[in-house]
N, C-alpha and C positions, 0 to 999 in steps of 0.2 A: 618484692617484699616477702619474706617469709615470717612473718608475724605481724598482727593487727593488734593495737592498742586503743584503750582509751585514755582519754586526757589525763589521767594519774599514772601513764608510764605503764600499770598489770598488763602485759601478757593475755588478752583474751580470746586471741585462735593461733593456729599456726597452718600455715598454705604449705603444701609439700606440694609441687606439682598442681595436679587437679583436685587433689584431697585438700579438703579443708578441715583442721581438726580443733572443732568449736565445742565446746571449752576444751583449753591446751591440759587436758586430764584423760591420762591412755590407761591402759589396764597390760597390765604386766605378765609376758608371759610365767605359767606356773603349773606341773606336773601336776596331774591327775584331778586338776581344780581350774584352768582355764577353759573349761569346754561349756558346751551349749547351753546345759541346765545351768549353769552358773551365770554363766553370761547374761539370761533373761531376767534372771531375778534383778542384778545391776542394773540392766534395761529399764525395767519396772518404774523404777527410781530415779531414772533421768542421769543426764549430767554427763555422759561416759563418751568422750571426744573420742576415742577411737579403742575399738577392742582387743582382743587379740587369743589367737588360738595356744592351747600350750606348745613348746616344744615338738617339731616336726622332724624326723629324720629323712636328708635328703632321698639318699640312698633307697629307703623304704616304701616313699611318698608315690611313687608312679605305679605299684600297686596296691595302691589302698582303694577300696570302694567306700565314697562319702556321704553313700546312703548309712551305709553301718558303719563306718570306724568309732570308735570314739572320740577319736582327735578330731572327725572331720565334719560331724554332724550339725548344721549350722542351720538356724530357722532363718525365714526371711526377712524378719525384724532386725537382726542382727549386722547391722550397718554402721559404721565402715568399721570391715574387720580386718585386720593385717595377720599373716600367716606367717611365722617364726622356722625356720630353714635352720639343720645343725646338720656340719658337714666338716669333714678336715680335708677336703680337697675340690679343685674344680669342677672336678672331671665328672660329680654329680648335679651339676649345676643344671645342665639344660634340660635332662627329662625332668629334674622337680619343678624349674617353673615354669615350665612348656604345662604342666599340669596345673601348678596353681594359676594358670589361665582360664583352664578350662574349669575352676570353680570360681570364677569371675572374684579371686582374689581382692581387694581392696587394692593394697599395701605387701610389700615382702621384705620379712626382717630378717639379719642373720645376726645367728646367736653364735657371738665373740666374748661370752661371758661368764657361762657358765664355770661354778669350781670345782666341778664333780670330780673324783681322781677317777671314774668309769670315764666319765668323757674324756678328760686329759690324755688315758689312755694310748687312745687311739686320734689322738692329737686336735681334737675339735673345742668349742669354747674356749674360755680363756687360755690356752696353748696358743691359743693363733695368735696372741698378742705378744706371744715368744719368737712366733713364726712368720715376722709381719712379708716376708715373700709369699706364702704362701695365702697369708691374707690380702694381698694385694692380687693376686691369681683370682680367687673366689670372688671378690669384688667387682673385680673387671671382669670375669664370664658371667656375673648373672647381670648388670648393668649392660650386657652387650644383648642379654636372652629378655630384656624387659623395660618398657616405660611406664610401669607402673611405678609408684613412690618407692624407693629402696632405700632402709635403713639399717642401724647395726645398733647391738645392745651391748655394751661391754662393761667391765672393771676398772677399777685404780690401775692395775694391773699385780705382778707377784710383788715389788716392790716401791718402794718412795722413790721416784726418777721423777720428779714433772716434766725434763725434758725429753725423756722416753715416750713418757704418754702421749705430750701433745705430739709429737711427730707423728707417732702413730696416729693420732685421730690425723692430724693435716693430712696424708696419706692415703685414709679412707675416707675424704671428704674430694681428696684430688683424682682419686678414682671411680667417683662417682656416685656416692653415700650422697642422701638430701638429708638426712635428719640422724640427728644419734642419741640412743639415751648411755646414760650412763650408771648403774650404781656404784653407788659412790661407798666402797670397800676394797681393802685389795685381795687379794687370792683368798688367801689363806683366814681371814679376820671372820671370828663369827659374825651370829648375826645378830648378838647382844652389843655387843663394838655399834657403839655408838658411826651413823655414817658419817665421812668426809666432806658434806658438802663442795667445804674451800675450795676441794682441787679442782671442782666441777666452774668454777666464775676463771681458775687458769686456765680451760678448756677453751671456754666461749672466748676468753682473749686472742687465741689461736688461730679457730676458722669463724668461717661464716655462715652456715648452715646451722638452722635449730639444733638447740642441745636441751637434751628433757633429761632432769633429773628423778632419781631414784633410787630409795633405799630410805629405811625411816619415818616414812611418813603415816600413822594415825589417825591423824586429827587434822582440823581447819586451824589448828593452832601448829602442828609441824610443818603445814604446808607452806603457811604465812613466813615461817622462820627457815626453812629451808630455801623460798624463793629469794629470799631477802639477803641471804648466805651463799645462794649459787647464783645467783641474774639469771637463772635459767630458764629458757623459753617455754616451759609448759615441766606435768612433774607425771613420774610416772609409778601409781599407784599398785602394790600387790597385797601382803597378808593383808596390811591396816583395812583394806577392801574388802578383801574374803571374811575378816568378823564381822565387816560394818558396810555389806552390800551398798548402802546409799552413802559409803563418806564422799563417791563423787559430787554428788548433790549438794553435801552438807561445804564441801570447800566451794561448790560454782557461786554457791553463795556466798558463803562467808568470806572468802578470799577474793575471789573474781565478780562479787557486786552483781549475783544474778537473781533480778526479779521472779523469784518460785516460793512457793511454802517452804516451810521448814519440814522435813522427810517427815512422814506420819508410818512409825514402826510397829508390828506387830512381830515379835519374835518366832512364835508359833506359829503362826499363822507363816511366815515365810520359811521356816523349815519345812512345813507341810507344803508348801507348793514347791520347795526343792527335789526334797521325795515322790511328789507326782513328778514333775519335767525327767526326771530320772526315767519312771517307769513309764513314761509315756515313748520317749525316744531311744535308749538303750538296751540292748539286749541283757538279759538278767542277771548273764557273768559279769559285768561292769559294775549294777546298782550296790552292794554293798560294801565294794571298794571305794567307788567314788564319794556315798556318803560318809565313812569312817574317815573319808580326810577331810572334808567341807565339815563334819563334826569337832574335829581335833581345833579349828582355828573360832567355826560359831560358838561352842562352849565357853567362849573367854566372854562373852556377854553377861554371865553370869559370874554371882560373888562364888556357889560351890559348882560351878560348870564343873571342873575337872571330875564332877560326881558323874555327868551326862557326858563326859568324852568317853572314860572308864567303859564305861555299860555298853554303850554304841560300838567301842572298838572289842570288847568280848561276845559279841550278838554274833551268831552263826549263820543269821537269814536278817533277810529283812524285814517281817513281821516281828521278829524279837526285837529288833533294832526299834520298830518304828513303836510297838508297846511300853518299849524300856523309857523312849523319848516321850512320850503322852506321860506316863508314870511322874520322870523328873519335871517336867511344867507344871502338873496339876500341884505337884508338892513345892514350887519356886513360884508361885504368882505374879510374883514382884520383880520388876526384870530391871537388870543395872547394868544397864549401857555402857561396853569398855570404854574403859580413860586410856588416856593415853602413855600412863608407867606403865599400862601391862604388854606391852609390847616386848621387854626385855625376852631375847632369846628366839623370839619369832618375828621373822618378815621377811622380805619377799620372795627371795627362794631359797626356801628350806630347806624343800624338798626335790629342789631343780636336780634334774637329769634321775628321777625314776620318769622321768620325758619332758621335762621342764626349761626353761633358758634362765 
C-alpha cells in the first residue's frame, strides 16, 4: 500500500518505504527560503508531512560542513526531512549520498525540474527530461548507493507530449523512483500561467507509485480543487507556504478532516522569531540575504506589504531591516491574511536555482 485512506476516498498519508508522510503535505524545495529558520516556523504550526532542504549541489555536497552551511543547518525537530540532489550526471552520485547518510538524511530527492537556463546549462534539471538516458544513469546509481525513500521532482516537461511525459515518468519509476511530485508547468510557462493539474491524473494513470502534485496552490480551497483535478496522492506545497507558514495546517484541516484548531496567527510576532532562528543559527553573511527573500513573499499578508518588501530589500544591515519592519507594523495594525488572487506571478519556484529545485 502506498497510501492510507479514510472512508471518503482523501488521501491521508503516503508510505514510501519506512517513511510514513502523514499528512500527504510535503514542503517544496526552494532557494534561499527552504532552510532551517524557515522550516521551524512551519514546524511551529503543525501539519508539514515531510520537509525538505533547498536545492543541493551534488558535486559540491561532500564538502560542505553542516554545522555551518546554509543549506545544511538542520535542528533536531526537523523530522522527516528529505534532501534535494541537482546533478547532470552520475558520476556524482555516490560521494553525495554516501554523505547524505551520514546526516541521517530522511528521504533523497532528485531535482528533474528545475527551469533555470544557469541549470539547463550545464544540463541538470528539467534538461534531464530531454536526456532521459542520462536520467535513467542518475536514477539507477543513486537507487543502487541507497534504501532510503528516492524520489524526483519534475515538470510537464518543454512541451505538450502526454505520451513523452508519461514514459518518462514509467521510466523513473522502473528504475526505481518510489514517489514523484510533479509541478504541473511546462519549461518555459511562468509562474502566473495558471498550473496543469489535468496532466498530473494522465501521470497517476501511467505508474503506480505516489504522485504529489505541485504548483498553484494557496489556499485550503486550491488544495481541495487541485486534488479533485489531479487524483493525486498528496500536494506539494511552496510560495502559498512561505507567505502562509501554517497553510499546512489550515488544508490538514480543511481538506484532509484533521482534528486541530484553527492556526492562531500573529504576523509579527512570527517575523520576529524568523529574525531570531536567523541570528541564532547562521553566520551573519547569510541573515540579510535570507530575510530580504522570506520578506519578498510574507509582505503579500498585507493590503500595502509592497511598502515593507521595499524598505527590507533597500536595508543595508539587519538592524535597519529589522527598525524598517517594527516601523511598517506599528503603522499596518490590521493584518490581512493573503487570499488566494494574489498569488498571480509568484509560486513555488521563482526563485529555483539561485539554489532551488
Amino acid at each position: 500500500m502506498n497510501t492510507e485512506t479514510k472512508a471518503q476516498g482523501r488521501p491521508q498519508a503516503i508510505r514510501v518505504r519506512d517513511l510514513m508522510i502523514d499528512p500527504p503535505l510535503l514542503l517544496a524545495p526552494m532557494a534561499g527560503l527552504t532552510h532551517s529558520a524557515l522550516r521551524r516556523i512551519m514546524i511551529d504550526f503543525g501539519e508539514v508531512g515531510l520537509l525538505s532542504t533547498e536545492m543541493l549541489s551534488a558535486k559540491r555536497l561532500p564538502t560542505e560542513n553542516p554545522r555551518i552551511s546554509p543549506y545544511l543547518i538542520r535542528a533536531e525537530r526537523e523530522n522527516p526531512l528529505s534532501y534535494q540532489l541537482l546533478t547532470s550526471t552520475d558520476k556524482e552520485m555516490a560521494r553525495a549520498i554516501d554523505k547524505l547518510h551520514t546526516f541521517k538524511a530522511d528521504a533523497v530527492d532528485l531535482n528533474m525540474g528545475c527551469p533555470s537556463t544557469a541549470v539547463g546549462r550545464f544540463g541538470a534539471g528539467v534538461v534531464l527530461m530531454e536526456r532521459p538516458d542520462e536520467a535513467r544513469r542518475i536514477v539507477a546509481e543513486a537507487r543502487r548507493r541507497t534504501d532510503l525513500p528516492l524520489s524526483a521532482k519534475i515538470r510537464l516537461g518543454s512541451e505538450a507530449d502526454s505520451g513523452k511525459l508519461k514514459d518518462f515518468c514509467a521510466m523513473l519509476e522502473g528504475e526505481g523512483i518510489d514517489m514523484l511530485s510533479v509541478h504541473a508547468r511546462f519549461r518555459q510557462e511562468p509562474f502566473a500561467r495558471n498550473p496543469r493539474w489535468a496532466y498530473i491524473a494522465e501521470i497517476k494513470e501511467r505508474i503506480k507509485i505516489p504522485v504529489v502534485a505541485n504548483g498553484g496552490i494557496f489556499s485550503a480551497e486550491d488544495a481541495e480543487r487541485c486534488l479533485n483535478v489531479s487524483g493525486a496522492d498528496g500536494l506539494m506545497l511552496g510560495r502559498g507556504a512561505v507567505i502562509r507558514p501554517w497553510l499546512f495546517a489550515e488544508i490538514a484541516r480543511g481538506v484532509f478532516g484533521r482534528d486541530i484548531p484553527a492556526p492562531a496567527v500573529s504576523l509579527p510576532a512570527m517575523y520576529a522569531a524568523f529574525i531570531e532562528a536567523l541570528e541564532a543559527d547562521y553566520r551573519a553573511v547569510y541573515h540579510l540575504g535570507r530575510l530580504k527573500a522570506f520578506t519578498h513573499d510574507f509582505a503579500r499578508n498585507y493590503k500595502f506589504g509592497h511598502s515593507l518588501a521595499c524598505s527590507v530589500q533597500s536595508s543595508r544591515s539587519m538592524q535597519e531591516a529589522r527598525e524598517r519592519a517594527r516601523a511598517f507594523f506599528a503603522d499596518n495594525t490590521e493584518e490581512r491574511i493573503a487570499d488566494s488572487e494574489d498569488k498571480a506571478g509568484d509560486d513555488e519556484n521563482l526563485v529555483c536555482c539561485n539554489g532551488d529545485s
